[in-house]
N, C-alpha and C positions, 0 to 999 in steps of 0.2 A: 823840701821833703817829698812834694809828688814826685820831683826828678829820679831820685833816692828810687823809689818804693815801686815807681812806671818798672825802672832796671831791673830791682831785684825780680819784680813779677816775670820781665821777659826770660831772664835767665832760669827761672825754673819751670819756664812753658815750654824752652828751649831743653831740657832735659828729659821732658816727656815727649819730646818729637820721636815716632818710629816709623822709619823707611822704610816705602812698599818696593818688593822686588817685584820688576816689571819685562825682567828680560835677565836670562841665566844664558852665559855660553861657555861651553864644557869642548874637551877633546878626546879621544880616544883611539890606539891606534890598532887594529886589524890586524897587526903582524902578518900580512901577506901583497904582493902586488894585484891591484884586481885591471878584469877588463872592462870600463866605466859603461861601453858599447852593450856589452852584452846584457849590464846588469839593467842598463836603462829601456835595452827591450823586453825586460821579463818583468819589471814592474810599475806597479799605477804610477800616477801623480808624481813622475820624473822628468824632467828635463838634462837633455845632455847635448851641447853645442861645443865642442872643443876650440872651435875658433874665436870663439865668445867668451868663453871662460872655462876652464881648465878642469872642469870638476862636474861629476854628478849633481844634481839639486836633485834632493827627494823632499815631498812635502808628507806630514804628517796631520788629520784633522782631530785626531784623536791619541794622544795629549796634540794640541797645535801648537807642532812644534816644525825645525826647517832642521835638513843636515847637506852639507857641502860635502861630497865624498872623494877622493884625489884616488892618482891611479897608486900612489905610492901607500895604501891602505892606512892615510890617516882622515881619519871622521871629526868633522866639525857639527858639533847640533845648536843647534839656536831657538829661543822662542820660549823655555820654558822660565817658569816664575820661581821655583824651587828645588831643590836637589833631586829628591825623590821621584818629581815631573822628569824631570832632564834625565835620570838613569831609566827610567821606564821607557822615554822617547828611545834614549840609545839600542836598548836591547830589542824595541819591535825593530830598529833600522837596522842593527846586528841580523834578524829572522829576517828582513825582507832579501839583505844578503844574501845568508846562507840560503835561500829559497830559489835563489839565481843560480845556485853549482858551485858554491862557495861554501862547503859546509866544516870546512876545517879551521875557520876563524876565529880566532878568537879577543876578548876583550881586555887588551895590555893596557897600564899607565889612564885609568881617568883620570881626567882631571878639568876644574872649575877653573876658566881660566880670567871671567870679564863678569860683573856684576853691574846692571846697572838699576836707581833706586829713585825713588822720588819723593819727596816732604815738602809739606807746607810749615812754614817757617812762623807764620802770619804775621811777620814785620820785614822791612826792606832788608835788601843784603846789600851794601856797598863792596860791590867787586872791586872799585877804584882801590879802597882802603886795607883791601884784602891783598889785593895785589901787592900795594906799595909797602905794605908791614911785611907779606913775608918773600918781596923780591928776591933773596937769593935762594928760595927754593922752588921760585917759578921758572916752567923753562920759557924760552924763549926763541921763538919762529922767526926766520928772515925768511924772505920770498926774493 
C-alpha cells in the first residue's frame, strides 16, 4: 500500500511542476542587407570581428538581452525569459539600427524559435529507462 500511495503522491506533484523560462530565442528579419562595419562603429556595446565570426554582436543591459546581427539583415536576440522581454529587446536593437543610417527597416516574420526551461522534479529521473522505452523516437549521434 505505501508503494501504491509513495506513486500516486509523485504523480500528482508531478502535475503541479511549472517550468521556469530561463532563456527565449526569437528571430527576425530586417528586410535589408546591412553594413555590420558601419553599424558597429556607431554603436555601444558591440563587437564585430568578421574573421571570428560572421555577425554583429550587440549587447543589451536593459532588458539583458544579446542579438547576432548578419549582413544578410537577419537578427537573432538571445537572453530574454519571456515574449514580451524578447520583443522589447528586438525593437531597442531595430532603434539602435536605424540610429546607424538604417532607417527604412523594418520588422518582418518574428518569430520564437528555442525555449529553454528548468523544473525540479524532486525524485530521480532514469534517463536509461527513458531512453530505452522510447528508443525509436530517440535520435541517435555517431561520431
Amino acid at each position: 500500500k505505501k508503494t501504491i500511495l509513495k506513486k500516486s503522491e509523485e504523480s500528482k506533484s508531478i502535475l503541479n511542476i511549472k517550468p521556469k523560462v530561463t532563456n527565449m530565442v526569437c528571430t527576425v528579419d530586417l528586410d535589408c542587407v546591412l553594413d555590420l562595419r558601419k553599424i558597429a562603429l556607431k554603436t555601444k556595446n558591440s563587437e564585430y570581428n568578421p574573421k571570428r565570426f560572421h555577425a554583429l554582436i550587440i549587447r543589451l543591459r536593459n532588458p539583458k538581452t544579446t542579438a547576432m546581427i548578419f549582413k544578410s539583415g537577419k537578427l537573432v536576440c538571445t537572453g530574454a525569459k519571456d515574449e514580451q522581454t524578447s520583443r522589447q529587446a528586438v525593437k531597442k536593437f531595430v532603434q539602435l539600427i536605424k540610429n546607424s543610417g538604417y532607417s527604412g527597416i523594418k520588422m518582418k516574420h518574428y518569430s520564437i524559435r528555442n525555449l529553454v526551461a528548468v523544473c525540479n522534479f524532486n525524485l530521480p529521473i532514469r534517463l536509461e529507462s527513458i531512453n530505452f522505452t522510447y528508443r525509436e523516437s530517440c535520435m541517435v549521434y555517431s561520431y
